[in-house]
C-alpha positions as CSV (number, residue, x, y, z in Angstrom):
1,X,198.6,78.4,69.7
2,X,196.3,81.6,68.0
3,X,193.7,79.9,65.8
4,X,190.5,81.8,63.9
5,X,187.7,79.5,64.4
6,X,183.8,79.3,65.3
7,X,182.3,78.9,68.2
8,X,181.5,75.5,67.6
9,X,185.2,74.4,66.4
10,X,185.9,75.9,70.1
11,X,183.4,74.0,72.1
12,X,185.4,70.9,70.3
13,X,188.8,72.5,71.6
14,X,187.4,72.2,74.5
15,X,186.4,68.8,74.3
16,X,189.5,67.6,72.8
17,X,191.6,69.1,75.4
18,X,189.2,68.0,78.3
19,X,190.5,64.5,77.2
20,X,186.6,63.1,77.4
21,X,186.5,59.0,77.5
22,X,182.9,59.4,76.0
23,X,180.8,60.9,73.3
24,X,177.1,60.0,73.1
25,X,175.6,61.9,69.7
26,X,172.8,63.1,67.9
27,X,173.2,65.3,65.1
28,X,170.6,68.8,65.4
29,X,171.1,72.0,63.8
30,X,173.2,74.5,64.5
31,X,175.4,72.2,67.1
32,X,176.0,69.2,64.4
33,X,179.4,71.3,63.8
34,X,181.0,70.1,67.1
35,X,180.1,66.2,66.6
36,X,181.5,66.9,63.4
37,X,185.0,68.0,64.4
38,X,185.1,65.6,67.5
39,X,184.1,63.0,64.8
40,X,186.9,63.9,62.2
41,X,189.5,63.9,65.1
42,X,188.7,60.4,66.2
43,X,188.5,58.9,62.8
44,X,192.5,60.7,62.4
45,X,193.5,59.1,66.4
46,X,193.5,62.8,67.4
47,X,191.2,62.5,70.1
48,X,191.1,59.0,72.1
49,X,187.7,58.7,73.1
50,X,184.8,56.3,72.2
51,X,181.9,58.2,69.9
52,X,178.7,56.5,69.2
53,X,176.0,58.3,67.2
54,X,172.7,57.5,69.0
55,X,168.9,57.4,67.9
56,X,167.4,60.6,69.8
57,X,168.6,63.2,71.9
58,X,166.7,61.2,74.7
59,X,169.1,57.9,74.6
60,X,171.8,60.4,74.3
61,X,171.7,62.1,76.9
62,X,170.7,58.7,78.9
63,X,174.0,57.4,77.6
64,X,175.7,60.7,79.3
65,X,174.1,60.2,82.8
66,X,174.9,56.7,83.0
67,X,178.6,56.2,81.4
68,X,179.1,59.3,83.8
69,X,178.2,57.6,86.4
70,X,180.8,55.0,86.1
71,X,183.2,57.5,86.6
72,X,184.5,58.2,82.9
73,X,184.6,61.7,81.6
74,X,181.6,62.5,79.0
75,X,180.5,65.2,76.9
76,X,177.5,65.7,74.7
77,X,176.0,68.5,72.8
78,X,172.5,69.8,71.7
79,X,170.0,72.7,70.4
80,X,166.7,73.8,70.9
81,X,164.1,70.8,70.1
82,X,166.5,68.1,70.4
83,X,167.2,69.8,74.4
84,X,163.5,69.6,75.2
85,X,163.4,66.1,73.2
86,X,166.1,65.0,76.2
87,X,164.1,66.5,78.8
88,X,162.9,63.6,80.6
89,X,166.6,63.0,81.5
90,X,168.0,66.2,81.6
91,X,165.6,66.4,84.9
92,X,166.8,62.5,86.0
93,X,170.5,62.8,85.3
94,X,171.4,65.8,87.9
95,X,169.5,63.3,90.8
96,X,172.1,60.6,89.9
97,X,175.1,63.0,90.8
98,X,177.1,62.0,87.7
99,X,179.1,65.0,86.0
100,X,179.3,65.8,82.6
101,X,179.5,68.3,80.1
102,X,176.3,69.3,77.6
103,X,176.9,72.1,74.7
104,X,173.4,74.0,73.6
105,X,173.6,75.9,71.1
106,X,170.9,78.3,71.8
107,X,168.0,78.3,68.7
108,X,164.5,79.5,69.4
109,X,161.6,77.0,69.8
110,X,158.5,76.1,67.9
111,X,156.2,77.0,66.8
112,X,156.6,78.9,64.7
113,X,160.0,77.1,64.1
114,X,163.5,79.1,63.6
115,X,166.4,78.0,63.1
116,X,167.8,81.4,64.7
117,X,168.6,81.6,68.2
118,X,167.1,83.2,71.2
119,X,167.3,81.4,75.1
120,X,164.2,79.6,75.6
121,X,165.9,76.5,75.1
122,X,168.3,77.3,77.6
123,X,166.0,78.4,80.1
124,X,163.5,75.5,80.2
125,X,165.7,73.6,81.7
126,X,167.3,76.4,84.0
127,X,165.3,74.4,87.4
128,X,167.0,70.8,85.8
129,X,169.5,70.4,88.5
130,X,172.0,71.2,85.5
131,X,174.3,74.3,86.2
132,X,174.5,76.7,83.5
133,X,177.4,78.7,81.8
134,X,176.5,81.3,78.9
135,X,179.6,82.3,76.9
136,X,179.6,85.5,74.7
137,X,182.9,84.7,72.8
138,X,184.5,81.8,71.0
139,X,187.5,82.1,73.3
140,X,184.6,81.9,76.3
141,X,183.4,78.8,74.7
142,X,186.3,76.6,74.9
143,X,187.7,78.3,78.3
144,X,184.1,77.7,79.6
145,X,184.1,73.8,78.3
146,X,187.2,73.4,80.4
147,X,185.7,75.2,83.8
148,X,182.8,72.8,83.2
149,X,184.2,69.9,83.8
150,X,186.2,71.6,86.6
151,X,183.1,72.4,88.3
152,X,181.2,69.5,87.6
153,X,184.0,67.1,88.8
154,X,184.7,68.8,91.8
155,X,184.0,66.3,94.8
156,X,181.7,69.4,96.7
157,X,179.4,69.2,93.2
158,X,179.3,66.5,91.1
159,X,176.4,67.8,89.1
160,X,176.3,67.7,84.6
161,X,177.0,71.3,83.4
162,X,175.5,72.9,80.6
163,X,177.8,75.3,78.4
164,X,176.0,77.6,76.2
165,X,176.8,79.8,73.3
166,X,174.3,81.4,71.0
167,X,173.2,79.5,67.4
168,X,175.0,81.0,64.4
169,X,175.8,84.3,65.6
170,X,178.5,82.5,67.9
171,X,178.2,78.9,66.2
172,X,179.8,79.9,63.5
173,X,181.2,83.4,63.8
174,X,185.4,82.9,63.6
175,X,187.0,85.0,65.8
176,X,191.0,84.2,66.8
177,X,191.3,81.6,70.0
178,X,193.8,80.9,71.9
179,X,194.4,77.1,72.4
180,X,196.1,76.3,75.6
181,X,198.8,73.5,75.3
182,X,197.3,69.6,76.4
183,X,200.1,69.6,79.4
184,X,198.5,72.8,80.7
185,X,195.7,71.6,80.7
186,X,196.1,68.8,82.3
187,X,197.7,70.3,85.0
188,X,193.7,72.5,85.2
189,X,191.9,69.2,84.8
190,X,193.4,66.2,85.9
191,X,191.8,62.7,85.1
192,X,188.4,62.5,87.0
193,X,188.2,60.7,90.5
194,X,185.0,58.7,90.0
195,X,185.6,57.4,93.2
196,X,181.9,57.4,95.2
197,X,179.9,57.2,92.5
198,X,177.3,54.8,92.7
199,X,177.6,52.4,89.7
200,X,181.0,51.8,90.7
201,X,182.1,48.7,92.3
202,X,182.2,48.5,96.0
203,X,181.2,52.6,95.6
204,X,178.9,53.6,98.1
205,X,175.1,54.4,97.1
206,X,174.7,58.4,97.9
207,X,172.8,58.9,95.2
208,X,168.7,59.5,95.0
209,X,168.2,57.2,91.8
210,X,165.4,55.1,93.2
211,X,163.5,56.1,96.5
212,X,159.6,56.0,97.6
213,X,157.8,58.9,99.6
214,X,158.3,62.7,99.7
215,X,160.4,62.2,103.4
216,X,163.9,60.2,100.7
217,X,163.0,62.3,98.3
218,X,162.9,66.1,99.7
219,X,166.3,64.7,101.1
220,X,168.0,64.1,97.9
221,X,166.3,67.0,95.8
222,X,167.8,69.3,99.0
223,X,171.1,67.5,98.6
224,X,171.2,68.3,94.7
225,X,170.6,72.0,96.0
226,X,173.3,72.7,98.4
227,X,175.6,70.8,95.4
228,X,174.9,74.0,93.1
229,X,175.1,76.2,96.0
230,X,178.6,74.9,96.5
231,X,179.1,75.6,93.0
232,X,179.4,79.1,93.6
233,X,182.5,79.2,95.5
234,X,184.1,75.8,93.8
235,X,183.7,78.0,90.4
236,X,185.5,81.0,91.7
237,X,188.2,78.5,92.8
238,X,188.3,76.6,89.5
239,X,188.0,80.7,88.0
240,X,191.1,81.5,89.8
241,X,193.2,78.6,88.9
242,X,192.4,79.1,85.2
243,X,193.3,82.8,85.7
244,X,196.9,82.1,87.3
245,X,197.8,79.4,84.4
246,X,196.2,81.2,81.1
247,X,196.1,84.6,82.0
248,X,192.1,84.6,81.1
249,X,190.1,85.6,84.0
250,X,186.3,84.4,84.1
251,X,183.5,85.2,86.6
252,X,180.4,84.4,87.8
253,X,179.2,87.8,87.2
254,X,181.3,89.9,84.7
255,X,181.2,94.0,85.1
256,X,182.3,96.0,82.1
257,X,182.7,100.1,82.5
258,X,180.9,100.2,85.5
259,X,182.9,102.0,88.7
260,X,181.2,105.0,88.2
261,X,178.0,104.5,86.7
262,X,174.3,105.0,87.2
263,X,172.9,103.5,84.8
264,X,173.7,99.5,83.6
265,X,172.2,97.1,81.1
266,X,172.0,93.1,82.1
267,X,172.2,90.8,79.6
268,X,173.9,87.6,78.8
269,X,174.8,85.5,75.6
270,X,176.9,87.0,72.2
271,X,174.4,89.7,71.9
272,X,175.9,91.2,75.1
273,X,179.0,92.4,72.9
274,X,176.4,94.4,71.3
275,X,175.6,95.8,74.7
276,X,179.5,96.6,75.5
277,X,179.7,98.6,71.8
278,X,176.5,100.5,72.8
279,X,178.2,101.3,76.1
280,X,181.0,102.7,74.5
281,X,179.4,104.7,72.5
282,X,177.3,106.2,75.2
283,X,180.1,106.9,77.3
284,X,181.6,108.6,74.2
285,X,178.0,111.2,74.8
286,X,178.5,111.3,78.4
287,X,176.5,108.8,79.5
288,X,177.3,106.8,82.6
289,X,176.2,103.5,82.1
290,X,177.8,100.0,82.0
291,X,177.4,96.3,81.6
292,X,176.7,93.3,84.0
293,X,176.7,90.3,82.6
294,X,176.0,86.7,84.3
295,X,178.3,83.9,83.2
296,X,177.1,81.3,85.9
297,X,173.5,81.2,85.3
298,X,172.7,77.9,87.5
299,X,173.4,78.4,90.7
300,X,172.5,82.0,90.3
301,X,174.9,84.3,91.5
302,X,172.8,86.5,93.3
303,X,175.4,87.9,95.7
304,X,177.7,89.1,93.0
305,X,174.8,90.2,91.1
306,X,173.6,93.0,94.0
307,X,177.0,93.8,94.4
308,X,177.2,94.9,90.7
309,X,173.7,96.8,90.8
310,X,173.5,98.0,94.3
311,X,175.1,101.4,93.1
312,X,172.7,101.6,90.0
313,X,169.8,103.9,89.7
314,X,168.8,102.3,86.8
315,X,169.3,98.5,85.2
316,X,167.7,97.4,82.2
317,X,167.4,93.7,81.6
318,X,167.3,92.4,78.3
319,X,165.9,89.1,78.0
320,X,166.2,86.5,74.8
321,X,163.6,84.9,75.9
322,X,159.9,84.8,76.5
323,X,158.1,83.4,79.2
324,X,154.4,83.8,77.8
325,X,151.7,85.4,80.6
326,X,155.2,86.8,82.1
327,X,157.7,88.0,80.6
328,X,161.3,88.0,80.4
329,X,163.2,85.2,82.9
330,X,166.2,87.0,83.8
331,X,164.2,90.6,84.6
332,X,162.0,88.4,87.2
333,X,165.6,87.0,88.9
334,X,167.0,89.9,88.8
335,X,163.8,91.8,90.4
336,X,163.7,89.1,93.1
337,X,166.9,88.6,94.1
338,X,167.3,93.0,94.6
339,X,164.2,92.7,96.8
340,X,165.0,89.5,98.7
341,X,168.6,91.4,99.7
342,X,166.5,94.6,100.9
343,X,167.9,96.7,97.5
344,X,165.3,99.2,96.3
345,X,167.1,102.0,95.0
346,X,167.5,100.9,91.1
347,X,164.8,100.7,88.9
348,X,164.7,97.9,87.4
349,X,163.3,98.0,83.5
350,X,162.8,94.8,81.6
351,X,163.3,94.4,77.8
352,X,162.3,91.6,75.4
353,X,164.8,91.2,72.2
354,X,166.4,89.1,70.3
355,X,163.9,86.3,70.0
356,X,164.3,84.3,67.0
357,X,167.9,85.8,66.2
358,X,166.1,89.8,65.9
359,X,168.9,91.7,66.0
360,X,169.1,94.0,68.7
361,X,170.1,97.4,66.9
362,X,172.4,100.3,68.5
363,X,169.8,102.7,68.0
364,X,167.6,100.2,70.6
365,X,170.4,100.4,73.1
366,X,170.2,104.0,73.1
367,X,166.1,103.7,73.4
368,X,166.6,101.7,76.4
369,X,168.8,103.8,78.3
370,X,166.5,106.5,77.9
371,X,163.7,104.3,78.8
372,X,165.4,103.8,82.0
373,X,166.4,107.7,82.8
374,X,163.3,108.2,82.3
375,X,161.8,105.7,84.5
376,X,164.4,106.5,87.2
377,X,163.0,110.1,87.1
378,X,160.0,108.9,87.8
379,X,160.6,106.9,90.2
380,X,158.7,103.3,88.9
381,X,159.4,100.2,87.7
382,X,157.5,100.2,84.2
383,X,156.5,97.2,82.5
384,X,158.2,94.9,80.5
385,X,158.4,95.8,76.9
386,X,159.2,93.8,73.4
387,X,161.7,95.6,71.3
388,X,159.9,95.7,67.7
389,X,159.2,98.3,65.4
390,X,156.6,99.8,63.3
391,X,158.2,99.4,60.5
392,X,158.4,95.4,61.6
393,X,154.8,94.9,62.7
394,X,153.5,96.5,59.3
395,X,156.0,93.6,57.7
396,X,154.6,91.1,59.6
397,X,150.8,92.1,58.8
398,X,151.5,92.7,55.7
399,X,153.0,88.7,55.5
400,X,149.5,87.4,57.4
401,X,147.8,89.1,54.9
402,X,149.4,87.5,52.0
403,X,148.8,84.0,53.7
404,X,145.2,84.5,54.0
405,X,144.5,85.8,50.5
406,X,143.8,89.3,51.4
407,X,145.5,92.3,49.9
408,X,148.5,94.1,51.6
């Protein structure tokens, strides 16, 4: 079945066809779309699951880890303060080894507050224990959903997943989805096996809830490691299967128009269909450039990732986020994982856009790639840069001047 409908509408898709036993709540702007759905399908019988609404993004996501954990399938969702307002146990729940599916909807952070979208969110919690997913289209959303519990469940992880899609300009932009039938699904996603879980009866304890000393607890932080290390290879498995049943084909790493180019932007998130349109039109001027995208944020696929850049001359990075006294997140990932696998030849230019829902205009595209020849011809890596304008930073001084009484 074809259906036009937002991203959030397809994160619920997801949900619904996942077959989830539980739904912890909160209500947060721009994700409040999804509870709403999931709620209007359970108050119709549509989707057999139990939904409580919750006092705080903490109890909820509390209420995720530990129904999880008694081996029932969960799913929650969230956005910018209300993820950091969870934080405590969006750090505890990954050491309890219970899967289960969060939605963020990415929206930038305070202060000043937004309610547009950028990745900070997102990435605060990118060292969690959660694995990450970053979807760039409604059809990505709910396929994504459905590969997180794949990958979460599977006996080699059991680790909570975080899906993300980007607030409002994926939230709720329609765009036509393809809704795979329930059987089919099920035959993807069978019940979960909750089987070894801890707070089951008679299930063994493998689980580093409660241990004394750094010796315990080294082990069980190392254990929650090689989990999202095996993630990398149980994904590609889960990838595959999806691929031979729905004819959609998802990687950890997606590549797009780049056999024979020397030049690549890397971005991830909606905004990276901006990136593929500014592609095509710079192949249309002879340009050869292309577009890597990582999909699987957490573990980070840094094999597949050298693999798409080795043959680059010149990558730009374009971060939605800020890490103040730093710079962009992904540009310093991407940086050390091309030096730690002995790859020097591309330089490797980092770009800072998009915070607070800025649009990232085609005419900036264009500015980076020439930013990047031009570095490659010189033969350094320049320094990051934040994509703003004149024209913007005389707007913005002209609105601090009107705050503090002064003239523009």
């Amino acid at each position: 079945m074809r259906k036009l409908m937002t991203g959030n509408e397809a994160a619920a898709w997801g949900v619904r066809l996942a077959e989830v036993d539980y739904v912890p709540t909160f209500p947060i702007t721009p994700q409040t779309e999804i509870i709403e759905k999931l709620s209007q399908w359970f108050g119709t019988g549509e989707l057999d699951c139990r939904l409580v609404m919750l006092e705080s993004e903490h109890s909820m996501l509390t209420a995720a880890g530990t129904a999880a954990a008694t081996g029932v399938r969960v799913f929650t969702a969230t956005s910018s303060q209300g993820l950091l307002y969870a934080m405590e146990m969006l750090y505890t729940t990954p050491g309890w080894r219970a899967p289960f599916v969060l939605v963020n909807v990415s929206r930038g952070l305070a202060s000043p507050i937004t309610l547009e979208p950028d990745h900070n969110d997102v990435l605060a919690a990118r060292d969690s224990g959660f694995l990450q997913l970053h979807a760039a289209t409604c059809q990505e959303v709910l396929d994504l959903v459905l590969l997180a519990f794949r990958l979460g469940e599977d006996p080699a992880v059991r680790l909570p997943v975080i899906v993300n899609l980007d607030g409002f300009y994926l939230s709720f932009t329609r765009e036509p989805v393809e809704i795979p039938a329930s059987e089919d699904v099920r035959g993807f996603l069978p019940p979960f096996d909750g089987q070894g879980l801890h707070f089951r009866p008679g299930a063994p304890s493998a689980q580093g809830v409660a241990v004394l000393g750094g010796v315990p607890y080294s082990y069980f932080r190392y254990e929650a490691h090689l989990a999202a290390q095996a993630a990398l290879t149980a994904f590609q498995q889960a990838a595959e299967d999806f691929d031979r049943r729905f004819k959609r084909r998802h990687s950890a790493v997606e590549t797009y128009r780049c056999d024979d180019a020397e030049l690549a932007f890397v971005m991830m998130g909606a905004f990276a269909t901006k990136a593929k349109a500014a592609v095509d039109r710079l192949r249309d001027e002879g340009w050869r450039i292309g577009l890597v995208r990582p999909v699987l944020l957490r573990p980070f696929p840094e094999q597949a990732l050298v693999e798409a850049l080795r043959p680059m001359r010149g990558v730009a990075v374009i971060d939605q986020n800020l890490a103040p006294g730093r710079g962009g997140v992904l540009h310093g990932e991407v940086l050390a994982t091309l030096y730690q696998a002995g790859v020097h030849t591309p330089i490797v230019a980092g770009f800072v856009g998009g915070l607070g829902g800025r649009d990232i205009v085609p005419e900036e595209f264009l500015a980076m790639a020439r930013s990047v020849r031009a570095a490659v011809n010189a033969g350094a890596n320049p320094p990051p840069r934040l994509l703003y304008t004149a024209e913007e930073l005389q707007q913005t001084q002209g609105l601090q001047a009107v705050a503090l009484g002064n003239e523009v």
